[in-house]
N, C-alpha and C positions, 0 to 999 in steps of 0.2 A: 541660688540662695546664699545670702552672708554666712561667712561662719560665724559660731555662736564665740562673744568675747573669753578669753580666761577667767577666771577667777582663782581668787585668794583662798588659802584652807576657810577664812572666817565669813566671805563670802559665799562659800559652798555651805556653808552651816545656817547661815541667813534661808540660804535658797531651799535645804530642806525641811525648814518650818514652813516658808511658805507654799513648797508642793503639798505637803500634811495638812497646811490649815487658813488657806489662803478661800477667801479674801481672811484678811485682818487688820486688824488696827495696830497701829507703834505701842501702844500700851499693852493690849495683848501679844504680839511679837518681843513686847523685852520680858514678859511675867513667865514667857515658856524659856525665854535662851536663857536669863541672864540667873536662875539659878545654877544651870549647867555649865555656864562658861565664866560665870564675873563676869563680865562684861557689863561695862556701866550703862546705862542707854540712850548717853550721847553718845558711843560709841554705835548701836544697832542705828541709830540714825541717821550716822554717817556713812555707812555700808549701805543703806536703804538708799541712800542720794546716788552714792557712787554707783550701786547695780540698776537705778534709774537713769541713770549718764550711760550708762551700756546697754540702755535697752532692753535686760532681761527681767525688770519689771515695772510693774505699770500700775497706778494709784486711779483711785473710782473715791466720790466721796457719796456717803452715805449717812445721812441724818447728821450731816456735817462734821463727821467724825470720817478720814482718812482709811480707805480702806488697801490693803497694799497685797499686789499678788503677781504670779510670775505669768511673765510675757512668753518665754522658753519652756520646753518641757524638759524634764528631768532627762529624758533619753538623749534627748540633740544635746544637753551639754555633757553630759558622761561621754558620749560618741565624740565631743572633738575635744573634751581631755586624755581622750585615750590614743585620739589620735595625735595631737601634740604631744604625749609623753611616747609615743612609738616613734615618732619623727625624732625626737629630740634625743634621746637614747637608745635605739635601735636601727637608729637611721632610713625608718620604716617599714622596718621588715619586720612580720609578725615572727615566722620560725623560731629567728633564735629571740624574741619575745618569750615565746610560751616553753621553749628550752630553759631559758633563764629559772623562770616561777618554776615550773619543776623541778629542776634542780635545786632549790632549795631545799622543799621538804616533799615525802614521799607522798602522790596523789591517792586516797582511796578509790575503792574499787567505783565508786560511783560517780566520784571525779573522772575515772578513766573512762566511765561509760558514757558519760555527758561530754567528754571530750571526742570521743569515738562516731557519737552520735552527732555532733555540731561537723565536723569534718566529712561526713558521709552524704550529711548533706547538703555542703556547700560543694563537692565534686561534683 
């Protein structure tokens, strides 16, 4: 299987309206981003090409109006930005990964439980 392209913070933002509310039209896609971000919507329309050049989505036309929605699922591109930022900073090693974010700030008790429990059963 290819791996799934990178993307940009503002492509990642394109992509979680479209997992939310796909199919959609460019008119509809700039009426939900473009109060959130400004973003002009020649701007969403040029992200819409660019993540169409990458193959993570894919346009259907409907009653002649452009419907646009993702090719990728939210999972398989989270899974290889995580894995691209583990390679890239960690040098792919999870441990001192999850040493790191701990260390930052103290995990609650449920954090440690779900930590506890993801480990127990990956052994």
């Amino acid at each position: 299987m290819p791996s799934t392209p990178q993307l940009s913070d503002g492509e990642w933002e394109v992509m979680k309206a479209l997992w939310d509310r796909a199919p959609i039209s460019v008119s509809d896609l700039c009426a939900h981003l473009t109060p959130a971000t400004e973003w002009h919507p020649k701007t969403i329309r040029t992200m819409l090409i660019r993540l169409e050049k990458k193959r993570v989505v894919g346009t259907k036309s409907k009653d002649g109006i452009y419907q646009y929605y993702p090719l990728v699922s939210r999972e398989a591109c989270s899974r290889s930005a995580t894995h691209s930022f583990m390679d890239r900073v960690f040098d792919g090693a999870l441990a001192p990964m999850v040493a790191h974010f701990a260390s930052r700030r103290a995990l609650t008790a449920e954090e440690k439980r779900e930590l506890k429990k993801l480990l127990d059963n990956k052994g």
